[in-house]
C-alpha positions as CSV (number, residue, x, y, z in Angstrom):
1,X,-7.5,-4.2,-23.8
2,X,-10.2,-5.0,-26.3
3,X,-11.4,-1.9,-28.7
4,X,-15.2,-2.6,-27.8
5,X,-14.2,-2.0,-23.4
6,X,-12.6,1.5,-24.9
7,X,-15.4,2.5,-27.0
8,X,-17.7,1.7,-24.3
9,X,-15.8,3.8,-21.5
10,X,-14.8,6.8,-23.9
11,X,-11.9,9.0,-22.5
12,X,-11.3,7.2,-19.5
13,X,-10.6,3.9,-21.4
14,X,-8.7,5.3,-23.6
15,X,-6.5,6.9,-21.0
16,X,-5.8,3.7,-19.3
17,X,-4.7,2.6,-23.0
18,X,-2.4,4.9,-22.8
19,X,-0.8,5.1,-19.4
20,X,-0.5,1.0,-19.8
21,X,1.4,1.8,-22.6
22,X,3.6,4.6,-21.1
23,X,4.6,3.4,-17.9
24,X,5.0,-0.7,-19.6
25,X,6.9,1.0,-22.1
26,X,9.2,2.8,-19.8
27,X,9.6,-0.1,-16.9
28,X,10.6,-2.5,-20.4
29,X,13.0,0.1,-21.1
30,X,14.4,0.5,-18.0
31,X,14.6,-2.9,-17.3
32,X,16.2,-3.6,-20.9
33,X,19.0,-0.8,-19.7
34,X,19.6,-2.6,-16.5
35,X,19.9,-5.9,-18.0
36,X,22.5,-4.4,-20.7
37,X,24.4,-2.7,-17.8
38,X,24.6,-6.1,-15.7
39,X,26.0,-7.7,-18.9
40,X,28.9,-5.2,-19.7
41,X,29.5,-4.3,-16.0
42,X,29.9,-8.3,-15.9
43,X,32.1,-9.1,-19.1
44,X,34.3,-5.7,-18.1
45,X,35.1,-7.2,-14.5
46,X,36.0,-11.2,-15.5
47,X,37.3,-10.4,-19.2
48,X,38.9,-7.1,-19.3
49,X,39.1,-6.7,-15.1
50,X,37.4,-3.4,-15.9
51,X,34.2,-3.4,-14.3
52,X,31.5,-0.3,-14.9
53,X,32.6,2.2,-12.7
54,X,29.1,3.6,-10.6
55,X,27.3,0.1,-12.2
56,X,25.5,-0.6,-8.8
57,X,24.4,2.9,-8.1
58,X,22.9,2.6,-11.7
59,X,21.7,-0.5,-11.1
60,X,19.4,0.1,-7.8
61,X,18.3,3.7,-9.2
62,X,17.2,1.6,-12.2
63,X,15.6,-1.5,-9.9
64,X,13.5,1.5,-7.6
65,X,12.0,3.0,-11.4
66,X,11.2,-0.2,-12.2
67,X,9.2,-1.2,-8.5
68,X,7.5,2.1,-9.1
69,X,6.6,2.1,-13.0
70,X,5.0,-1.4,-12.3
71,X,2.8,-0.2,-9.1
72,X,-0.2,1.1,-11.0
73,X,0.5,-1.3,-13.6
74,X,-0.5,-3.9,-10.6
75,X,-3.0,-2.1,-9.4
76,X,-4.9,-1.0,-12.2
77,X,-4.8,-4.8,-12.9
78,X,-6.3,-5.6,-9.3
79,X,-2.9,-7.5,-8.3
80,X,-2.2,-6.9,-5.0
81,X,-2.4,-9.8,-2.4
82,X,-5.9,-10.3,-1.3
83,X,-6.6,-12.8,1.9
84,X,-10.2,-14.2,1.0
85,X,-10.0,-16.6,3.2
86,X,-13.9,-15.3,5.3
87,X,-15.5,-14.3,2.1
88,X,-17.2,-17.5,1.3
89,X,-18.7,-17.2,5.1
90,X,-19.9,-13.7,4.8
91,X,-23.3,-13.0,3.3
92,X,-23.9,-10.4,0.7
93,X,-24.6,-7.0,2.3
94,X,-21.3,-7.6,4.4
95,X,-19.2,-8.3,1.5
96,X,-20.3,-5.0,0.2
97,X,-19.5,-3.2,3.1
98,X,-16.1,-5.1,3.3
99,X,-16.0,-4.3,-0.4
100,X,-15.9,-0.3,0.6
101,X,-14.0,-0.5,3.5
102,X,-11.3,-2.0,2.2
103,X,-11.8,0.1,-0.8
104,X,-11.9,3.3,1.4
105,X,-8.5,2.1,3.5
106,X,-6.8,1.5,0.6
107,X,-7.2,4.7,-1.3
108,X,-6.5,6.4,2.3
109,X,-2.9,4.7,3.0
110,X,-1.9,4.9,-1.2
111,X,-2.7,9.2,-0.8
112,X,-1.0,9.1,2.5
113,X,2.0,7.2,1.1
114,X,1.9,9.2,-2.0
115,X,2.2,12.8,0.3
116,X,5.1,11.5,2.2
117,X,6.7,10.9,-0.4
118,X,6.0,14.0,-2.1
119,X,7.3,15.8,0.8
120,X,10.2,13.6,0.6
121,X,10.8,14.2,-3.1
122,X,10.5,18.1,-2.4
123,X,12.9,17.5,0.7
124,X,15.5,15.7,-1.9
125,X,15.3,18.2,-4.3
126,X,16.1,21.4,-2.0
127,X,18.9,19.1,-0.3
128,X,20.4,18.5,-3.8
129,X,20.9,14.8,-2.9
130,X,23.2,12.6,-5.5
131,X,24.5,9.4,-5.0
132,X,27.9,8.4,-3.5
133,X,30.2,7.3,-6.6
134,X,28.6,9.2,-9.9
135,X,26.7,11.6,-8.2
136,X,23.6,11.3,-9.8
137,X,20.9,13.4,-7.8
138,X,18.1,11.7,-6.4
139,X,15.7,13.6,-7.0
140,X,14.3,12.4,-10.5
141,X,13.5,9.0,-8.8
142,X,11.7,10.9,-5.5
143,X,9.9,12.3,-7.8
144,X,9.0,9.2,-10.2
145,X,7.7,7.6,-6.7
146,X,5.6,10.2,-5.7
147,X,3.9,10.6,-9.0
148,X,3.7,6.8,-9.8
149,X,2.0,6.8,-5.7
150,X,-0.6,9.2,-6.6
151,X,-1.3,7.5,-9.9
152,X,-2.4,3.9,-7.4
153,X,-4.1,5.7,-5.5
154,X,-5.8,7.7,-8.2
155,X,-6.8,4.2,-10.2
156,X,-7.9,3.0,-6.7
157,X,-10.1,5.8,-6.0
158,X,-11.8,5.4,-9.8
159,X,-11.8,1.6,-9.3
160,X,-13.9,2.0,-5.8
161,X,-16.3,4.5,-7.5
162,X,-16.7,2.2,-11.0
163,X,-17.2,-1.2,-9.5
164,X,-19.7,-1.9,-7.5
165,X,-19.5,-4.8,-5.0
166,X,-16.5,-6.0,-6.2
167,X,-18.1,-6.4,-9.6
168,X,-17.0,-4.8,-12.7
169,X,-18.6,-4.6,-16.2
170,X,-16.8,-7.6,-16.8
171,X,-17.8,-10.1,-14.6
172,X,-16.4,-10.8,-10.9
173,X,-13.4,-10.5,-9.7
């Protein structure tokens, strides 16, 4: 992100910066850690046959932060999968209309997605819930899903309400 896009939107630019930075920060870490366990989980079994003992629990709990960190990453970013395949055939007004919507769907199934999963994480957390082998708990990553949920549909809700038309300050999309 360019300094003059930050000045121009003040503190909401600047806290984009920063939760960019965070959560690609923590998914790199994350990702770094699973790659390092893979590696000595990998040279234990086939050179010492001594293989990380829990590796694979680690592993997935690692693989589900990662999914999740990178979600509003994506989404702030305007990743997701978009068919546009009638857009060229629709004429302004109705593009707008798609535009909001679409828009208005969106933010609806990311905050219903994000309270189940709240209820879940709340559920996990009361249940004590820990993995078979090392007995982690669960909860941590419930938690991390629910928040990182809220956060998309958060940046969704701000992106429908800032752009206009499927316009930003930038251009088209």
């Amino acid at each position: 992100m360019n300094s003059t896009r930050t000045e121009k939107q003040g503190w909401l630019g600047r806290g984009e910066s920063l939760l960019k930075t965070v959560l690609s920060a923590s998914a790199a870490l994350v990702m770094f850690l699973m790659m390092a366990l893979t590696l000595v989980d990998v040279m234990g079994r086939y050179l010492f046959s001594a293989p990380v003992t829990g590796a694979f629990e680690v592993t997935e709990l690692m693989l589900a932060a990662v999914i999740f960190l990178g979600l509003p990453l994506i989404t702030a970013e305007g990743g997701h999968i978009a068919v546009d395949i009638l857009d060229p055939a629709l004429g302004r007004r109705t593009r707008a209309v798609q535009y909001w919507v679409i828009g208005i769907i969106n933010v609806l199934a990311f905050g219903i997605f994000a309270w189940v999963l709240w209820e879940h994480a709340f559920k996990v957390l009361r249940y004590q819930d820990t993995t078979a082998v090392l007995q982690i708990p669960y909860a941590w990553l419930a938690f991390l899903m629910a928040l990182t949920v809220s956060v998309s549909a958060l940046i969704l809700f701000i992106k429908l309400l800032c752009e206009r038309n499927g316009k930003t300050s930038e251009g088209v999309q």
